[in-house]
C-alpha positions as CSV (number, residue, x, y, z in Angstrom):
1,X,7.5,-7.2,1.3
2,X,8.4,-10.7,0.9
3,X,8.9,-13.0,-2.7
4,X,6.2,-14.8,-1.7
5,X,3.6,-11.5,-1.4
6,X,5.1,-10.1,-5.0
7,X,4.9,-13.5,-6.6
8,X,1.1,-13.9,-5.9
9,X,0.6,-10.4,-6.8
10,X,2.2,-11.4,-10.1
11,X,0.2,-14.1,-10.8
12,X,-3.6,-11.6,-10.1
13,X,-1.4,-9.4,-12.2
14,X,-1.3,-12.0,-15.1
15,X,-4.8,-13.1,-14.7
16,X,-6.1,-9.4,-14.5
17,X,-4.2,-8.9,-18.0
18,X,-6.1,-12.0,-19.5
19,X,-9.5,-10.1,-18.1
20,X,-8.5,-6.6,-19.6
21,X,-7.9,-8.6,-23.0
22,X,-11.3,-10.0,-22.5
23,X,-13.0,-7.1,-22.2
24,X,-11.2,-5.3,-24.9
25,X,-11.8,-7.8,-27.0
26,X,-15.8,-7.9,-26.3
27,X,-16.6,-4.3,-25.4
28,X,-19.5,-2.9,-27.7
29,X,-17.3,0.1,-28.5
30,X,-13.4,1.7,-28.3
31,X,-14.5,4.2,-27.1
32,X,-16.6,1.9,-23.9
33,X,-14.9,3.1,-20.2
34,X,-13.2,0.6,-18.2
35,X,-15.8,-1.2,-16.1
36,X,-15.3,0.3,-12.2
37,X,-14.1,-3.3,-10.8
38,X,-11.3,-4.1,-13.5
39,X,-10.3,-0.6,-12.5
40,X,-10.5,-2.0,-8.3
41,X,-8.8,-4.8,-9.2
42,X,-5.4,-2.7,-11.1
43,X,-5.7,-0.2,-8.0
44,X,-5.5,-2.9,-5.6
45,X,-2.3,-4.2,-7.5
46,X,-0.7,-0.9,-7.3
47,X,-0.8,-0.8,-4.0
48,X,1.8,-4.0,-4.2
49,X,3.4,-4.0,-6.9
50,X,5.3,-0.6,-9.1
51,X,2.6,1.3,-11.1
52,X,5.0,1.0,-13.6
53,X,4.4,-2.5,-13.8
54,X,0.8,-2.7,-13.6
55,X,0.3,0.2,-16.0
56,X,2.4,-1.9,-18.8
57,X,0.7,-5.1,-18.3
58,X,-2.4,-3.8,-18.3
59,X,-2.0,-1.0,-21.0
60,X,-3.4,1.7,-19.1
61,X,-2.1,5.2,-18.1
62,X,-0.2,5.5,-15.2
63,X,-1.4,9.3,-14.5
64,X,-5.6,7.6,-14.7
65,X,-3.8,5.0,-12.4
66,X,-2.9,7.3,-10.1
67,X,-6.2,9.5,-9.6
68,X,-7.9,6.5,-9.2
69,X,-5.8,5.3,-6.7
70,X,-6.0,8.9,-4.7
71,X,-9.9,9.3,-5.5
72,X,-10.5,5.6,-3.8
73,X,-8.2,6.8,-0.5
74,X,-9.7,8.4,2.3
75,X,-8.5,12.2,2.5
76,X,-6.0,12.2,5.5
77,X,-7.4,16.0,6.3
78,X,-10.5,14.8,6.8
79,X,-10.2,12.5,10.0
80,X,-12.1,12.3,12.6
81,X,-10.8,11.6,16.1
82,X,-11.5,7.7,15.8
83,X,-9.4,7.6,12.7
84,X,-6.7,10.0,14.5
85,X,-3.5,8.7,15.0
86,X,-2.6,6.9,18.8
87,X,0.7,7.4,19.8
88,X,2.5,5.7,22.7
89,X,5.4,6.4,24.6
90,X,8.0,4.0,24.4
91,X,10.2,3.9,27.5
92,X,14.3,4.8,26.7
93,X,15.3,1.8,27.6
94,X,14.7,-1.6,27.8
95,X,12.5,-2.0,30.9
96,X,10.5,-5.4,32.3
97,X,10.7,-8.5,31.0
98,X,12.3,-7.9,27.4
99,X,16.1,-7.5,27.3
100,X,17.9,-4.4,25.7
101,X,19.6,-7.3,22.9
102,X,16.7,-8.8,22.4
103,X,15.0,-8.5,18.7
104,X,12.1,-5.9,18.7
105,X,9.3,-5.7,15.7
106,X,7.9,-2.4,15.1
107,X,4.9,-2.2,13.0
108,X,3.6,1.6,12.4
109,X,-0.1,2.0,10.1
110,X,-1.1,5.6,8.2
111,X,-4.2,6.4,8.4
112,X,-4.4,5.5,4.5
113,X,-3.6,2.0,4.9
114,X,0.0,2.2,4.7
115,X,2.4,-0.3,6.9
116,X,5.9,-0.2,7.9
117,X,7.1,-3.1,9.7
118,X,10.5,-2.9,10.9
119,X,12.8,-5.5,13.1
120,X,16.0,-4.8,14.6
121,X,18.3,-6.1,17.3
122,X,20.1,-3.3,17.9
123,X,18.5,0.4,19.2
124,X,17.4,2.8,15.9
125,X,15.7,5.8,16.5
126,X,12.0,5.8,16.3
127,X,10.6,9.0,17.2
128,X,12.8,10.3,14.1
129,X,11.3,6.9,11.5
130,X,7.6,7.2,12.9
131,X,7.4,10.6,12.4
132,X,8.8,11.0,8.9
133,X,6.3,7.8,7.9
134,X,3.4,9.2,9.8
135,X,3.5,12.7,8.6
136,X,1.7,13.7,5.2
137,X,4.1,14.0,2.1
């Protein structure tokens, strides 16, 4: 992720905080829930920055954090064969136009909306890094 992502997510961070003070300083009860998009809004940042961060800025739990966060995902067991994972063969080596040396970016997407993008000059071995990223925990 780069500075520039973390630092933005920092600032929502900051001016979600301001809007969980808000509320908790104008809710008609202690007792009232958390209104569903403050609770959108801290998911969303989760998925950026540490739940560990999030959860202390925001005074929340990190375990309500974190069923929120797997209730909102789409259950990987249920896919259906549009949502299935394509896979394509990459050739051994460097063949057509692009050079062996040249700089190569990978970028690989889970069907939960995970990303790993990955540059490199020099040959790593995919098959191995797909697979342990694509496969379920």
């Amino acid at each position: 992720m780069t500075d520039n992502l973390i630092a933005q997510a920092d600032q929502a961070l900051s001016q979600l905080a301001e809007r969980f003070e808000h509320w908790r300083q104008t809710r008609a009860t202690a007792y009232e829930r958390i209104p569903p998009p403050l609770w959108d809004e801290a998911i969303a940042l989760s998925r950026v920055l540490p739940d560990s961060r999030v959860t202390k800025r925001l005074r929340l739990s990190q375990t309500d954090l974190k069923k929120r966060r797997l209730a909102q995902s789409p259950s990987p067991a249920i896919q259906t064969d549009a949502q299935a994972p394509t896979f394509i063969e990459l050739p051994a080596s460097g063949a057509g136009s692009v050079s062996a040396n040249a700089p190569m970016l990978v970028e690989f997407e889970r069907p939960d909306g995970a990303r790993l993008r990955l540059r490199y000059d020099q040959a790593l071995p995919l098959p191995v890094l797909m697979q342990a990223f694509l496969e379920p925990r």
